[in-house]
N, C-alpha and C positions, 0 to 999 in steps of 0.2 A: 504494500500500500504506500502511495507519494504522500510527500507532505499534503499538497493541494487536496489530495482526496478526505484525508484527513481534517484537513480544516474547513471542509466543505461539508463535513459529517459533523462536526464539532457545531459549526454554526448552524446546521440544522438544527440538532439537538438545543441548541439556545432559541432558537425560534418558536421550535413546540414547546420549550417550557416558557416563553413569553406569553405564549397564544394560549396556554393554558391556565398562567397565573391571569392574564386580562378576559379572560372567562370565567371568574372566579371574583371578579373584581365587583362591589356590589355597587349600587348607585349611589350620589350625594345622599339623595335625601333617603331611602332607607338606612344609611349611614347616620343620619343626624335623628331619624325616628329611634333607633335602637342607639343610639347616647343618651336621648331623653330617658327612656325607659330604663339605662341603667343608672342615672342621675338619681330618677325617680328610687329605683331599690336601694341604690346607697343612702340615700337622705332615713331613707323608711330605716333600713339597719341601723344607721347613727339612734335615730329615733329611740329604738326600741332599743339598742343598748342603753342609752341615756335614762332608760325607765323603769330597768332592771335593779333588783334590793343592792347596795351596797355594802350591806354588812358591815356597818359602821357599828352596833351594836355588840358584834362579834372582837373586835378589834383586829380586824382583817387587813392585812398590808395594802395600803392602798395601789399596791404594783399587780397586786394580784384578785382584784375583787373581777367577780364576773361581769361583761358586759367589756372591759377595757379591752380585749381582741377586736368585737362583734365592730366595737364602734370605731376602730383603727381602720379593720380590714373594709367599713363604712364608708369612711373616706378616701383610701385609696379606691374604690368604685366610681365614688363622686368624681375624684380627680381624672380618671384615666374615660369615663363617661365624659366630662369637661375637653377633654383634650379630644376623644371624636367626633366632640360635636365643632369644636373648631377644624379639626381638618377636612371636614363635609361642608362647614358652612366657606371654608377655602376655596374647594372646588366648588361650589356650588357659584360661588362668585368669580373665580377664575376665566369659567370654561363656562358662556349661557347656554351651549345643546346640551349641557348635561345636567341644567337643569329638570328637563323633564325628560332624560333619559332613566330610561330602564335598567333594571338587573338583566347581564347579559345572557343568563337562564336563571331564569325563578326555580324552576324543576331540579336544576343544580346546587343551588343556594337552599332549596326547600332539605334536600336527599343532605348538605352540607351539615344543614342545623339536628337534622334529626338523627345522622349519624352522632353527633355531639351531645345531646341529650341520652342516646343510647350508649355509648361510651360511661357517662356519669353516672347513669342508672346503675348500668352495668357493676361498676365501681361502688357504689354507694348501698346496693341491695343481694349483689353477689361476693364480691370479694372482701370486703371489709365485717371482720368480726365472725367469721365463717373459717376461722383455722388457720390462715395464714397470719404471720405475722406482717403488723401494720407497714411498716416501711417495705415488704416485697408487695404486699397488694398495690400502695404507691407507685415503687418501681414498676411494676407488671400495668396499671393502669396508665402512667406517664410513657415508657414506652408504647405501648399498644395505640394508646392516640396520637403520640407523634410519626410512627409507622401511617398510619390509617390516614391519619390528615394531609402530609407529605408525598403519599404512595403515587399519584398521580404525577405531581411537580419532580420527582425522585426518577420513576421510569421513565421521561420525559428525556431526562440529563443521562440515564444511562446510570444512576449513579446508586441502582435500589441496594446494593451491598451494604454502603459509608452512610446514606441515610439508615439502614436499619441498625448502624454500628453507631451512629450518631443517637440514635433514638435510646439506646440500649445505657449508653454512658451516660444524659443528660436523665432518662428515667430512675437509675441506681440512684445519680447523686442527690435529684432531688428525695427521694423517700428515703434515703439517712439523712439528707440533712433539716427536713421537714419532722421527722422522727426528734433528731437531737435538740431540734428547737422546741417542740412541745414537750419531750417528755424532760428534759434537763433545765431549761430555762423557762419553762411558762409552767412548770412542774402538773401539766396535765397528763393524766393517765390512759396509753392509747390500748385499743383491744389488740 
């Protein structure tokens, strides 16, 4: 094989994963509907941590009364919701046909979110608290979605091996170090 052909393969393969990431690409404004809506959830979590007992009674460390996660991980929602609703209301003002441009497949974007709820489910009613220890169901659920969600953009590139090897490292480290954070530093007790 020549170079030329070689790089004639190589830039195809960049093309199909471009064609496939800008088919994937959602529209401004269901972009800025689903920042409202996760604005909306963070405010509600804040909320309801703020209303949770504090156990002031108890003389409970103030580092450690319940609700002080709820309403942390509350705001990181808010801010990260904030943030895309600014980069939709960007394009939205950027670029005027994409104002009332389309999801480039609803059908894709629909199969996208509902693999993602099936993943969590998955996670949240199968694996966790059912035998495995906590930080592998993590690992096993962090890989398995980063495989699943990438697998398209991945075979695209040629490159399904190093994404599954990618997937494999970023899923361990996070379920130890999600593990070492709750159960060492936030002294909660995981199943």
């Amino acid at each position: 094989m020549t170079a030329e052909a070689s790089d004639r393969d190589h830039a195809a393969a960049e093309a199909e994963s471009d064609a496939a990431a800008q088919a994937r690409r959602t529209s401004p404004r269901s972009d800025l509907r689903q920042a409202l809506g996760w604005i909306a959830l963070g405010i509600a979590t804040i909320v309801g941590s703020l209303r949770m007992d504090r156990l002031e009674k108890q003389d409970i460390n103030p580092y450690t009364v319940p609700g002080l996660l709820p309403g942390f991980l509350g705001g990181a929602i808010v801010l990260f919701g904030l943030l895309l609703a600014y980069r939709s209301w960007r394009r939205l003002t950027a670029s005027p046909q994409l104002r009332s441009a389309r999801a480039a497949s609803p059908r894709a974007e629909s199969l996208r979110i509902a693999t993602v709820l099936a993943l969590c489910i998955g996670f949240a009613a199968g694996l966790v608290g059912h035998g495995l220890a906590f930080w592998l169901a993590t690992a096993v659920f962090v890989t398995v979605s980063i495989a699943v969600l990438q697998f398209a953009e991945r075979s695209a590139r040629n490159q399904r091996l190093r994404g599954l090897a990618l997937a494999l490292t970023v899923g361990l480290a996070t379920g130890l170090t999600i593990t070492f954070v709750f159960q060492e530093l936030f002294l909660v007790h995981l199943p």
